[in-house]
C-alpha positions as CSV (number, residue, x, y, z in Angstrom):
1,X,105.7,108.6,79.9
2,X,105.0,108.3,83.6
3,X,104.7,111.9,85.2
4,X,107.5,113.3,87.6
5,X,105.5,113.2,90.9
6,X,106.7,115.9,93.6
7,X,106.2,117.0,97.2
8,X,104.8,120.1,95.6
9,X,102.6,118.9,93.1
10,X,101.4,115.6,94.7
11,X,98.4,116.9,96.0
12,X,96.6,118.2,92.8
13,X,97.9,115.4,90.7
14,X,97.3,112.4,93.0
15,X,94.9,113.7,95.4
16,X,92.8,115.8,93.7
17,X,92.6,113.1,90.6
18,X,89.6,112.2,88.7
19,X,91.4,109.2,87.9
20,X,93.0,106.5,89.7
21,X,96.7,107.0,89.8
22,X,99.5,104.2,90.4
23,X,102.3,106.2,92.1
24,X,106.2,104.1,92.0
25,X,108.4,105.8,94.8
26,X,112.1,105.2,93.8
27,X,115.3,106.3,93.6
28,X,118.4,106.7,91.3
29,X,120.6,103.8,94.0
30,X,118.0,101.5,94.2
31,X,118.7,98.3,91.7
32,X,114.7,96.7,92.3
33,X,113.5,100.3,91.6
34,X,115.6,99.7,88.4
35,X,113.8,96.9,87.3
36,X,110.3,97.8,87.6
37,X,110.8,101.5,86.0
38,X,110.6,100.1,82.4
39,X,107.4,98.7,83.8
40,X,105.9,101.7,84.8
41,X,106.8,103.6,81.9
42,X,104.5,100.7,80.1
43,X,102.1,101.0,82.3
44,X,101.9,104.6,81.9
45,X,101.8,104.0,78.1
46,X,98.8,101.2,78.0
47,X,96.8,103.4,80.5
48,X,97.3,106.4,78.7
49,X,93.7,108.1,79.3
50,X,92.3,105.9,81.8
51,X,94.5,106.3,84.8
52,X,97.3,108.5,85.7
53,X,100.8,107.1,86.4
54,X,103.8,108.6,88.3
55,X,106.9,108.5,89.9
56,X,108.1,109.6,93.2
57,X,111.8,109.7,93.8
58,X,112.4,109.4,97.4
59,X,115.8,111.4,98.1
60,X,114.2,114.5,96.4
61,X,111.1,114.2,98.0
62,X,111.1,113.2,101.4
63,X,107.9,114.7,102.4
64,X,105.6,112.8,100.8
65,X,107.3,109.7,100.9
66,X,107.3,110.3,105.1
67,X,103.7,111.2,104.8
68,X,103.0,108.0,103.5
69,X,105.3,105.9,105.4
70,X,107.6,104.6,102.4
71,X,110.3,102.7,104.3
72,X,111.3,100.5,101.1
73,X,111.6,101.1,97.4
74,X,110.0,100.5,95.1
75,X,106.8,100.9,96.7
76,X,104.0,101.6,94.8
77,X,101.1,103.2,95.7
78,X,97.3,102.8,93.9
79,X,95.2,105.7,94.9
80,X,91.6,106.5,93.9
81,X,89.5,109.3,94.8
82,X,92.4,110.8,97.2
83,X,92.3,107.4,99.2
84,X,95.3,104.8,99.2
85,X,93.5,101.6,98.1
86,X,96.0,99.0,97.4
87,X,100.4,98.7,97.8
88,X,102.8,96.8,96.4
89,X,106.5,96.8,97.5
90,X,109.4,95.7,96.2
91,X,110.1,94.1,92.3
92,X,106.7,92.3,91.6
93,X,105.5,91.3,87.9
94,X,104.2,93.7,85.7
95,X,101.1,91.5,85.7
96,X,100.7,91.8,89.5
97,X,100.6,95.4,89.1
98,X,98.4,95.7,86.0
99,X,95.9,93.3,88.1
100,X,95.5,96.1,91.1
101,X,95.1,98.9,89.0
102,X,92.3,96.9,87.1
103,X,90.8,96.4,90.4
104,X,90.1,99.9,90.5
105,X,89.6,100.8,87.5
């Protein structure tokens, strides 16, 4: 199950990570966020133990969604070693997303 990502736990669990995480900023209103969550919990089941994967919803946590300048949902975020190194946003194909975080894998 992907982890519950907030504005106070986002540093140590994406930040500090010894693993690259893929983090899905959402929200409850959003129908494309809809879409993609079954994704991400797959995602977060396949990966299990090789990367972390989280979610981000956007009306409780505004902070880190400003910090990282999330103007649309869903927009997901593939971070290694604290540093953003790829995005996606909006409803893309599982395979799209699988295919960045095996870029950084």
């Amino acid at each position: 199950m992907a982890l519950e990502i907030t504005d106070a736990n986002f540093e140590e669990l994406v930040m500090k990570s010894d693993k690259p995480v893929v983090v899905d900023f959402w929200a409850e209103w959003c129908g494309p966020c809809r879409m993609i969550g079954p994704v991400i919990e797959e995602m977060a089941t396949e990966y299990d133990g090789k990367a972390v994967i989280g979610k981000v919803n956007v009306d409780e946590n505004p902070g880190v969604s400003a910090k990282f300048g999330v103007r649309n949902i869903p927009t997901i975020l593939f971070v290694k070693n604290g540093e953003i190194a790829d995005k996606s946003v909006g409803a893309v194909p599982k395979a799209q997303l699988t295919s960045k975080l095996d870029a950084i894998l």
